[in-house]
C-alpha positions as CSV (number, residue, x, y, z in Angstrom):
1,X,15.5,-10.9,-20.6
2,X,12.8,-14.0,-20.7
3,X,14.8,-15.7,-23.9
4,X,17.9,-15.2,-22.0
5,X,16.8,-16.9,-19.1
6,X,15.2,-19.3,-21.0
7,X,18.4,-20.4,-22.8
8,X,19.9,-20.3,-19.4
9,X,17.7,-22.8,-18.2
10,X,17.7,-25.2,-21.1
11,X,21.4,-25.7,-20.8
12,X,21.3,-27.3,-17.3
13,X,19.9,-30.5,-16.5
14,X,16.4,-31.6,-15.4
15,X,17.4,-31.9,-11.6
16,X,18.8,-28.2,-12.1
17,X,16.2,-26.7,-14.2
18,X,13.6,-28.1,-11.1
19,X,15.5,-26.5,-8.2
20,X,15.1,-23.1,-10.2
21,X,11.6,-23.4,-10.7
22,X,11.7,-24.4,-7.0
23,X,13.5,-21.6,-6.2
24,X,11.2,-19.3,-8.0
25,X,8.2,-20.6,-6.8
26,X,9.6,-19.5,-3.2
27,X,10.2,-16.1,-4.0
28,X,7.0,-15.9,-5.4
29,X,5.3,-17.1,-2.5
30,X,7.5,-15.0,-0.4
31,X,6.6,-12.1,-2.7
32,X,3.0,-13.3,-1.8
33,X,3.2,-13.2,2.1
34,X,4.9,-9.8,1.9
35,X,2.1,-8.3,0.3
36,X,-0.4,-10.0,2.5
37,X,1.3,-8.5,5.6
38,X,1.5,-4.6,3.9
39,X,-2.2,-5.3,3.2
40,X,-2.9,-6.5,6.8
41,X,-0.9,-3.6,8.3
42,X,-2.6,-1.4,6.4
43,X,-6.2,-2.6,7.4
44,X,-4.7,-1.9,11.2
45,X,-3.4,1.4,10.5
46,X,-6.7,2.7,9.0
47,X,-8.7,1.0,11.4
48,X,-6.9,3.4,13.7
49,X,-8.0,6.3,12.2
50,X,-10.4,8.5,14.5
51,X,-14.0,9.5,13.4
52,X,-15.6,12.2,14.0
53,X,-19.4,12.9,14.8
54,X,-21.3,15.6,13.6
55,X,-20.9,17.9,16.5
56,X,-17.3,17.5,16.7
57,X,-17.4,19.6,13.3
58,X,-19.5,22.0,14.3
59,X,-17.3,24.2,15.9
60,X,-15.5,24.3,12.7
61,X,-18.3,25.4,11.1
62,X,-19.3,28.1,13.6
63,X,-15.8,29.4,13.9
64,X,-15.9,29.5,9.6
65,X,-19.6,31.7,9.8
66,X,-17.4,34.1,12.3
67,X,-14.6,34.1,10.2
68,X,-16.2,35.3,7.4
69,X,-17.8,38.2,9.8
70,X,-14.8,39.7,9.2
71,X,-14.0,42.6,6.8
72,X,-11.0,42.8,4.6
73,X,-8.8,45.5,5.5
74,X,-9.3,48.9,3.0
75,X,-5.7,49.9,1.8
């Protein structure tokens, strides 16, 4: 696919071959600024993400000591 592009571009003239690089160079850039913004909404949406303290998990814990209280049923 490079060569092809490549022979592509030889055949026009200077002015043309410039606007493509031009025109590459802005979808690249764009490229850029669209991976800047995922990266920057992704920084917001973790940001959002609660935290818990240690005694928040400590009912889990207590309920996990009771639920192993129990016995397995005998079949």
């Amino acid at each position: 696919m490079k060569a092809y592009m490549t022979a592509k571009n030889k055949k026009l003239s200077l002015t043309a071959q410039r606007t493509v690089s031009d025109f590459i160079d802005f979808l690249l850039y764009k490229e850029k600024e669209e991976k800047s913004k995922r990266a920057s909404n992704y920084k917001k949406r973790i940001l959002e993400v609660s935290q818990w303290a240690e005694a928040d998990c400590k009912i889990f814990e207590e309920n996990r000591k009771l639920f192993n209280q129990w016995p397995p049923p005998k079949w």
